[in-house]
Every structure is written in structure tokens, then in C-alpha cells.
C-alpha positions as a Markdown table, in Angstrom:
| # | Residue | x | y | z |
|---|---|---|---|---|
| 1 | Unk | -8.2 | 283.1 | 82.4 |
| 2 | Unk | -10.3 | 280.5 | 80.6 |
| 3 | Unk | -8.1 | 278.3 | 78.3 |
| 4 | Unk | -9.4 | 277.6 | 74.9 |
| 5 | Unk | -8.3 | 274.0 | 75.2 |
| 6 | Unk | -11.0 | 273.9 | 77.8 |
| 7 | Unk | -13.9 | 275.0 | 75.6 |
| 8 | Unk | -16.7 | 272.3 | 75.7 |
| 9 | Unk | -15.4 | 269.9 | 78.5 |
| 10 | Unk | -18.7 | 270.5 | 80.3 |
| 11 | Unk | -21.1 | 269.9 | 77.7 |
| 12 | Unk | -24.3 | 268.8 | 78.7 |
| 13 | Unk | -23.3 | 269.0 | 82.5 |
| 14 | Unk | -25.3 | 270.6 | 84.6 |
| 15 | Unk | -23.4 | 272.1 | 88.0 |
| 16 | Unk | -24.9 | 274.1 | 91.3 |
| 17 | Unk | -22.5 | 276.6 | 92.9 |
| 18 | Unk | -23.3 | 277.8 | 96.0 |
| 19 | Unk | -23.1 | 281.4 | 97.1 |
| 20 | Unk | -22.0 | 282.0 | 92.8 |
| 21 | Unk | -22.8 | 285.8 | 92.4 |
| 22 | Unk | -19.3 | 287.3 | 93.8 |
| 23 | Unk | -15.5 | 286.6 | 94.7 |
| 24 | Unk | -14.6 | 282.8 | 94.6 |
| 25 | Unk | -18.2 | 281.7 | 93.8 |
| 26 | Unk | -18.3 | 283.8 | 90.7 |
| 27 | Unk | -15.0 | 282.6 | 89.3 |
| 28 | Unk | -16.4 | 279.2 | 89.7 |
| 29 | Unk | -19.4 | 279.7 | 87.9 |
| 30 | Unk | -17.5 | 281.3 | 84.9 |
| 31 | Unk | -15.1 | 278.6 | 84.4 |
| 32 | Unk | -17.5 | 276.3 | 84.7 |
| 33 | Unk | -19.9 | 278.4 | 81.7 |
| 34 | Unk | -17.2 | 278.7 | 80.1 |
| 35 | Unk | -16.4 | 274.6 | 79.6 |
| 36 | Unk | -20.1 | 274.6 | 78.7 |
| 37 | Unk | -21.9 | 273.6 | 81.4 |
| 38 | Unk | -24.9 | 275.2 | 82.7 |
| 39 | Unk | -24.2 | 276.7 | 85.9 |
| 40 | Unk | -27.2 | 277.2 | 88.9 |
| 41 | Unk | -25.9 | 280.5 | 90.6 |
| 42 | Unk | -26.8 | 280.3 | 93.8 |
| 43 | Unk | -27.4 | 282.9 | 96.4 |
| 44 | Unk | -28.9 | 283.6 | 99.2 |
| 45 | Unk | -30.2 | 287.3 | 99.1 |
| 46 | Unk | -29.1 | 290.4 | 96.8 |
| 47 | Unk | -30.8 | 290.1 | 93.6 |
| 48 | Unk | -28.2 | 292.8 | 92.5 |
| 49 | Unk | -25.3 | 290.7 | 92.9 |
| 50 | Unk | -27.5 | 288.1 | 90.9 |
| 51 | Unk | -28.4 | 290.3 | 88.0 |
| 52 | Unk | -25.1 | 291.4 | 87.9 |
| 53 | Unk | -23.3 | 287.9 | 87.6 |
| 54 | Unk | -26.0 | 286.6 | 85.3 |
| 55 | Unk | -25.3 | 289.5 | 82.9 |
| 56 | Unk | -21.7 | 289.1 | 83.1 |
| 57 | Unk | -21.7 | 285.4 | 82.4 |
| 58 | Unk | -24.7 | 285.3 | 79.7 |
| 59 | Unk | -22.4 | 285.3 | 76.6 |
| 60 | Unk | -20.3 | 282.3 | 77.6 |
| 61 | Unk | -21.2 | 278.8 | 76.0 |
| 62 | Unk | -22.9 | 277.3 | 79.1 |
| 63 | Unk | -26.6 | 278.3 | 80.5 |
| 64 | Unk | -26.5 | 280.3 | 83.8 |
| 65 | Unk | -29.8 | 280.6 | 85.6 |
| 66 | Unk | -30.0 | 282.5 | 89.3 |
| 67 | Unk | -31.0 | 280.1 | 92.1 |
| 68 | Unk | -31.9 | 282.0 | 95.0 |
| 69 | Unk | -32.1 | 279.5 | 98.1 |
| 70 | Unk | -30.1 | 279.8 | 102.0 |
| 71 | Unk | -28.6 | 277.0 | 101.3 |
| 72 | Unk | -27.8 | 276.8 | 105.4 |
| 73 | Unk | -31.6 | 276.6 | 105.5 |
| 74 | Unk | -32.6 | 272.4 | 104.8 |
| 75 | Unk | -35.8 | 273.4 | 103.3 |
| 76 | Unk | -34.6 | 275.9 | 101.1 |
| 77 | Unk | -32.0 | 273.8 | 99.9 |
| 78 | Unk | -34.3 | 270.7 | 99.2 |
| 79 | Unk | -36.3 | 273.4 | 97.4 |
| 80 | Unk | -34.0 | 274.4 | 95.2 |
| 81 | Unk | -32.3 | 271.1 | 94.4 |
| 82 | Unk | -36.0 | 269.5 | 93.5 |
| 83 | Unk | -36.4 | 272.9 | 91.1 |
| 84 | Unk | -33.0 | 271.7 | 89.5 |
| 85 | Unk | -34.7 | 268.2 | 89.0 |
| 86 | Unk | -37.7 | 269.6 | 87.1 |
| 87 | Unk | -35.7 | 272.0 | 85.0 |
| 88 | Unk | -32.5 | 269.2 | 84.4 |
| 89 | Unk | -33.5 | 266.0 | 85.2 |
| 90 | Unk | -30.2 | 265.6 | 86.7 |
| 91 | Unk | -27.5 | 267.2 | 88.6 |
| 92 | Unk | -23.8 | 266.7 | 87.4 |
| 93 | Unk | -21.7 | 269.1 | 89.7 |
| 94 | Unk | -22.2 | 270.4 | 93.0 |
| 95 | Unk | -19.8 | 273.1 | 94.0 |
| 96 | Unk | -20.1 | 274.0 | 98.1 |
| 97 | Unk | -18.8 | 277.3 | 98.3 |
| 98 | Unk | -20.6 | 279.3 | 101.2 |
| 99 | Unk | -18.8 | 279.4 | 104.6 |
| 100 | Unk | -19.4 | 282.1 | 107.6 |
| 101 | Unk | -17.0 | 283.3 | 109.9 |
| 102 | Unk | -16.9 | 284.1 | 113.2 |
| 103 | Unk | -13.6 | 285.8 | 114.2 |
| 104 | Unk | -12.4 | 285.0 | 118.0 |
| 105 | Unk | -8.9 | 284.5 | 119.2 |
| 106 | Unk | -8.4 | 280.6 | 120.6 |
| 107 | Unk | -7.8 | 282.0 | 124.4 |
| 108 | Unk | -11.9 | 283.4 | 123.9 |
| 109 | Unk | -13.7 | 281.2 | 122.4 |
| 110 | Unk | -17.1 | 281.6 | 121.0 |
| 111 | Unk | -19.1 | 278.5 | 121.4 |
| 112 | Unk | -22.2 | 279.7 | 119.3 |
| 113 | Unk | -19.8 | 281.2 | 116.7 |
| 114 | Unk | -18.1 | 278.1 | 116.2 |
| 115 | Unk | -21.3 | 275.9 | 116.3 |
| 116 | Unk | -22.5 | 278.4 | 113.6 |
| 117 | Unk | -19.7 | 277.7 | 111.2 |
| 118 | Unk | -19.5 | 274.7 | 111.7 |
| 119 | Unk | -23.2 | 274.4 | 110.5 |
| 120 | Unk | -22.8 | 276.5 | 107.8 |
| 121 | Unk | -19.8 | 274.3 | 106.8 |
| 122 | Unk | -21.4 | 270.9 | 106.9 |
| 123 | Unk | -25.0 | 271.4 | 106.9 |
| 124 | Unk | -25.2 | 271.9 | 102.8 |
| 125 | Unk | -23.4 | 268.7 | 102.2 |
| 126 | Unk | -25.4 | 266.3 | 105.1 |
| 127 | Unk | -28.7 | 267.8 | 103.8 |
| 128 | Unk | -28.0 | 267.2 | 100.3 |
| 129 | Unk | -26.6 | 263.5 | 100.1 |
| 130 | Unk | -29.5 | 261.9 | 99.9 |
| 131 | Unk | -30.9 | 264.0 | 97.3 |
| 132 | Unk | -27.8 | 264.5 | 95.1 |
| 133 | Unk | -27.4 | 260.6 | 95.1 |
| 134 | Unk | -31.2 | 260.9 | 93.5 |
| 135 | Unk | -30.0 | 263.4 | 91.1 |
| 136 | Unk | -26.6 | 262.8 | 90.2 |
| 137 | Unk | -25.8 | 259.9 | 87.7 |
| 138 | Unk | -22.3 | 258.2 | 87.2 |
| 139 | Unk | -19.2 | 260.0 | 86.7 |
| 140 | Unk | -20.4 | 263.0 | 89.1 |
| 141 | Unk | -18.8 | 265.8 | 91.3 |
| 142 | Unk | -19.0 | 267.2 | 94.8 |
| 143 | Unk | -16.6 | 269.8 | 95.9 |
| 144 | Unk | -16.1 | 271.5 | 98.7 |
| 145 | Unk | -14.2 | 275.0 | 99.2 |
| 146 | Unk | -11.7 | 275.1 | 102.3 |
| 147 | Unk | -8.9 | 276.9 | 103.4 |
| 148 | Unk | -5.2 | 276.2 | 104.6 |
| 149 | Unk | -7.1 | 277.4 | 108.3 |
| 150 | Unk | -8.0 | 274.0 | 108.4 |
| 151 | Unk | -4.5 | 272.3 | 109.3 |
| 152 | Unk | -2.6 | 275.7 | 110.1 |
| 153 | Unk | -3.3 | 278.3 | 113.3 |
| 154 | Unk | -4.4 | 281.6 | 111.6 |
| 155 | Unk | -5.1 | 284.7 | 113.4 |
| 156 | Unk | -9.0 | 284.7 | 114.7 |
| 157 | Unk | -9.8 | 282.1 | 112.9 |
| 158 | Unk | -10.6 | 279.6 | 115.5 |
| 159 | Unk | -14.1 | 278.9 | 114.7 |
| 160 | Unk | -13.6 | 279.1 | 110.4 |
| 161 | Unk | -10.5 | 277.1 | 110.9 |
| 162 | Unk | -12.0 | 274.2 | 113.1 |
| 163 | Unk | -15.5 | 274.1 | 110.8 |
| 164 | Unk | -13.4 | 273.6 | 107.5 |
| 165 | Unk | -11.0 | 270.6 | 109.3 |
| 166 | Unk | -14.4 | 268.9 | 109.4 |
| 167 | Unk | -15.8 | 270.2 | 106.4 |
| 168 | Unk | -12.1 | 268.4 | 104.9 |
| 169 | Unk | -13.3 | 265.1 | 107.1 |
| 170 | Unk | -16.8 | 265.0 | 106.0 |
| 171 | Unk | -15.5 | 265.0 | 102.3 |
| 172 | Unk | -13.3 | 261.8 | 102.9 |
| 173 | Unk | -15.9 | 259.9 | 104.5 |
| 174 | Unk | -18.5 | 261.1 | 101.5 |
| 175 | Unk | -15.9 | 260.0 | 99.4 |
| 176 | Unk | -16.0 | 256.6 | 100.3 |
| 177 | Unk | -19.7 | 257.1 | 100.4 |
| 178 | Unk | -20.0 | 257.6 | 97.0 |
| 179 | Unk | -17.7 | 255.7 | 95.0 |
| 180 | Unk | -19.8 | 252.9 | 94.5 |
| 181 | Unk | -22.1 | 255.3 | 92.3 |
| 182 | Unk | -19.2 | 256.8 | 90.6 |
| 183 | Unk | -18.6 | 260.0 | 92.2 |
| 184 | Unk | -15.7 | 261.9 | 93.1 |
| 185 | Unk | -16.0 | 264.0 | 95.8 |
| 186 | Unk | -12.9 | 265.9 | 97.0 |
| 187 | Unk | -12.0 | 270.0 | 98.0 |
| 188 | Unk | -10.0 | 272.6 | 97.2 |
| 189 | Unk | -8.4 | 274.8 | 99.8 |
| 190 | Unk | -6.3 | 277.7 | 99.6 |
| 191 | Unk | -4.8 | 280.6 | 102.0 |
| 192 | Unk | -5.8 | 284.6 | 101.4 |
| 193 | Unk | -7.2 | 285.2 | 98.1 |
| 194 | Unk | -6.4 | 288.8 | 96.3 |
| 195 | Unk | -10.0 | 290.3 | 95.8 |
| 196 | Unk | -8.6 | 293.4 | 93.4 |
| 197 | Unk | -8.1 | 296.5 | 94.1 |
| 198 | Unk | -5.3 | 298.2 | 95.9 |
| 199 | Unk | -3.1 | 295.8 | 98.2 |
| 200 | Unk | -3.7 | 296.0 | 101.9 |
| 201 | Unk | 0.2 | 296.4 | 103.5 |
| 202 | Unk | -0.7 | 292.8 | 105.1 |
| 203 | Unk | -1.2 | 291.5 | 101.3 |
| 204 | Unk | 1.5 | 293.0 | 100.0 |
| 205 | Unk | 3.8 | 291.5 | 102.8 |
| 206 | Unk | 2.4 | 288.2 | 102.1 |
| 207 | Unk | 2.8 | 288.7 | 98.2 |
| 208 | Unk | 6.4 | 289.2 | 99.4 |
| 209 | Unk | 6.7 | 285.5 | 101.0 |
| 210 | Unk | 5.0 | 283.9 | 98.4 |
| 211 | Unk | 7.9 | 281.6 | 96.1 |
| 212 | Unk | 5.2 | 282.5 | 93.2 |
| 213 | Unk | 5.3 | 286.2 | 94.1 |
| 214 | Unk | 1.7 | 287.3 | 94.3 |
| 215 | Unk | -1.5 | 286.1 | 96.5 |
| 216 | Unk | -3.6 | 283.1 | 94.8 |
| 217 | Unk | -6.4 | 285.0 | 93.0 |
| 218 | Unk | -10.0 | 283.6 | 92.6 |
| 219 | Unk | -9.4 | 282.7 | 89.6 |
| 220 | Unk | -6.4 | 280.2 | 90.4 |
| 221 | Unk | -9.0 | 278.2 | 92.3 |
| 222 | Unk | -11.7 | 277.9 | 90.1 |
| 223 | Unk | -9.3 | 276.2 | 87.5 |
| 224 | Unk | -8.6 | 273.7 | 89.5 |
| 225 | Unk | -12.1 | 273.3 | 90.6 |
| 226 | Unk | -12.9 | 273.0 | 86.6 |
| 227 | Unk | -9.9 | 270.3 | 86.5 |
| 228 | Unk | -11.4 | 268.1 | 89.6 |
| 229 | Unk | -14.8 | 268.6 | 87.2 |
| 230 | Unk | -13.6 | 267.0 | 84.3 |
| 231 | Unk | -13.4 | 263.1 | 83.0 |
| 232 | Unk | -9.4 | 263.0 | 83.4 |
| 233 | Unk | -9.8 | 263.5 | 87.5 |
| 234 | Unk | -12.4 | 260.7 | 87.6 |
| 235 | Unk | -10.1 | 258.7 | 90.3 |
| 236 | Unk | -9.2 | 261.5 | 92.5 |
| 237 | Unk | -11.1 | 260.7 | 95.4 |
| 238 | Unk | -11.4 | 262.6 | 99.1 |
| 239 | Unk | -8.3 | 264.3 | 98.2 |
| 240 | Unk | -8.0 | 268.3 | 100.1 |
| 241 | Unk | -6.1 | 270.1 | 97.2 |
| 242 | Unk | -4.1 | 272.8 | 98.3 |
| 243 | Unk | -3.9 | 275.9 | 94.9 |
| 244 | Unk | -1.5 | 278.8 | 97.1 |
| 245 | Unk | 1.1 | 279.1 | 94.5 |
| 246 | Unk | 3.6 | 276.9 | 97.3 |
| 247 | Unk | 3.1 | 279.8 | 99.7 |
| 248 | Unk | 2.3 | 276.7 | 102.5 |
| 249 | Unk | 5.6 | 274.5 | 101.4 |
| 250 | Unk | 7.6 | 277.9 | 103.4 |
| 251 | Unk | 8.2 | 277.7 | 107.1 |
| 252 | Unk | 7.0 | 280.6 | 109.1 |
């Protein structure tokens, strides 16, 4: 959970998480609330789900306001980015959450599947660049979410595994992009997160393997997300951080 120490890192920041109102995305958003930032929620359809995370995050010491945009969609997004310039002036933190996934086996391959991932995986970071450079001042922060399907062969993931090794690519090369204005852009990537509930057999077996002995929960990520955030991580650039506990350092 939220460490005091971390109370007011964010001041004054303002940050946009996409796809914010459940799982991953929601544990972003609260650390980041939490360090005093205010945090754009983004999502791209249930007004329930938005309610519902807006409530649970409203007594934290950062602003939250819902930002209902398809991020996918270029329009949409330059929508929403231009409301965050009339209501911020500025945009500190971006936080590129949203993936798809198409499962398919590597011997049946689904070219539109894959094409769709892979859009939904780079298509919120090409359309923005050009705006967030408007919007975001020295010392900013890009982010992207991946997964250890980027550099490993996981079951049907074919299409979500190849979109997120370019998503990991595109991150270096808008790395080097943006270090002249003072930006860090980098990801975080993980394996299977727990969701709650009950264990699944599979989970549990994995749990087993893991030197840490659980699954990486949400929450795991979203602190290191709030680390990459902060002034102290100001020269870690293009860099894919892996937050599995040391589940990948075991052979299979």
C-alpha cells in the first residue's frame, strides 16, 4: 500500500492514466492521488466503472477527474488531451495503460488480431507526441505498461506478445526523442498479475514457482510506476523495468 514517506511527491503534477477505472489502471491512479497529484482517469466506456473509481479515490490528497476518451481513437485522444490543456495548462505524467488481446496460438496466426494490438499498443503514444511535447514542461513522464510476453513465448499470446516488444521499442526511440526537453520516458512490465479473489489452480501453481512466493499484484506495479514518476528517477531513460517479484530470473 501507499507509504507515508510518499505523501506529497506529486504535488502540483498533473498525470493522465489511461484505461484508470479498474485492475492495473486503478492502482495507478491511486498511487499517483495518493503522492498528490491530480490524476485524469481515463476510460473508454462504463460510466459505472468511472463513478466507482472516482468515489473510491476522492478522499486521497490529489484531484481525480473522469476522462472519458477511446484513447485507440486519434480524435478522441487529441480531444481529451486539449480538455487537459484548458483545465491544467499542462500535463506532467502520462501513464499508457490500455492494451487488447487477441489470443491465437503462433502455428494460427491472426493477422487482423495482431495488426489490432499492435495498434492499440502504439497508436496512443504516436498520436500523442506531438501534443504531449506541447503540454508537458521539463522534468516529465511517459510510461508505458508491458508485459514479460514481450521477450518470452507465452501461451496464445502471439499477437499481445509481439505488439508490446514494439510497444518496449517505441519507448527507447521516444526516449531519445525526448531527452532534449527533459523527459523520461521508460515502461514497466510484469508477468500474470493476481486480480483477487480465489486463486485459479494455474495461479496457485505459479505462486508456487515464484522465489517471492505469491503472483505480482497490481499494486506492486503501480509503486514502481509512482517511483519512475518522481524527481529521484529523472535519468532513467528507455529502460523496460521488469516488477515480478524474480519469478523471470527462474528457468522453465
Amino acid at each position: 500500500m501507499q507509504s507515508e514517506s510518499s505523501a506529497g511527491r506529486l504535488d502540483g503534477r498533473v498525470a493522465l492514466v489511461t484505461g484508470a477505472t479498474r485492475g492495473l489502471g486503478l492502482a495507478i491512479a491511486r498511487r499517483l492521488a495518493a503522492a498528490g497529484a491530480t490524476v485524469h482517469l481515463n476510460y473508454a466506456h462504463s460510466e459505472q466503472d468511472a463513478a466507482a473509481a472516482e468515489a473510491e479515490l476522492a478522499g486521497l490528497p490529489g484531484r481525480v477527474v473522469p476522462a472519458r476518451a477511446d484513447v485507440t481513437d486519434r480524435a478522441e485522444l487529441a480531444a481529451l488531451l486539449n480538455r487537459i490543456g484548458e483545465q491544467d495548462g499542462r500535463l506532467d505524467i502520462l501513464v499508457h495503460n490500455v492494451s487488447s488481446l487477441h489470443p491465437m496460438t503462433p502455428g494460427e496466426p491472426d493477422p487482423v488480431g495482431v495488426h489490432a494490438d499492435l495498434a492499440t499498443a502504439l497508436d496512443p503514444l504516436l498520436h500523442t507526441a506531438g501534443a504531449v511535447a506541447g503540454l508537458m514542461p521539463a522534468g516529465g513522464r511517459i510510461i508505458a505498461v508491458s508485459s514479460i510476453g514481450a521477450r518470452a513465448v507465452v501461451p496464445r499470446y502471439l499477437a499481445g506478445g509481439v505488439a508490446k516488444a514494439a510497444l518496449e521499442s517505441l519507448v527507447r526511440y521516444l526516449a531519445v526523442g525526448f531527452a532534449a526537453r527533459d523527459v523520461a520516458v521508460n515502461a514497466v512490465s510484469t508477468a500474470k498479475l493476481a486480480k483477487g479473489g480465489e486463486p485459479t489452480p494455474q495461479e496457485q501453481q505459479m505462486a508456487r514457482r515464484s522465489p517471492s512466493g505469491r503472483l505480482t499484484v497490481p499494486d506492486d506495479v503501480a509503486g514502481v510506476v509512482e517511483l519512475l514518476c518522481g524527481p529521484a528517477a529523472g535519468w532513467i531513460r528507455g529502460q523496460t523495468i521488469t516488477v515480478d517479484g524474480g519469478q523471470g530470473l527462474l528457468a522453465p
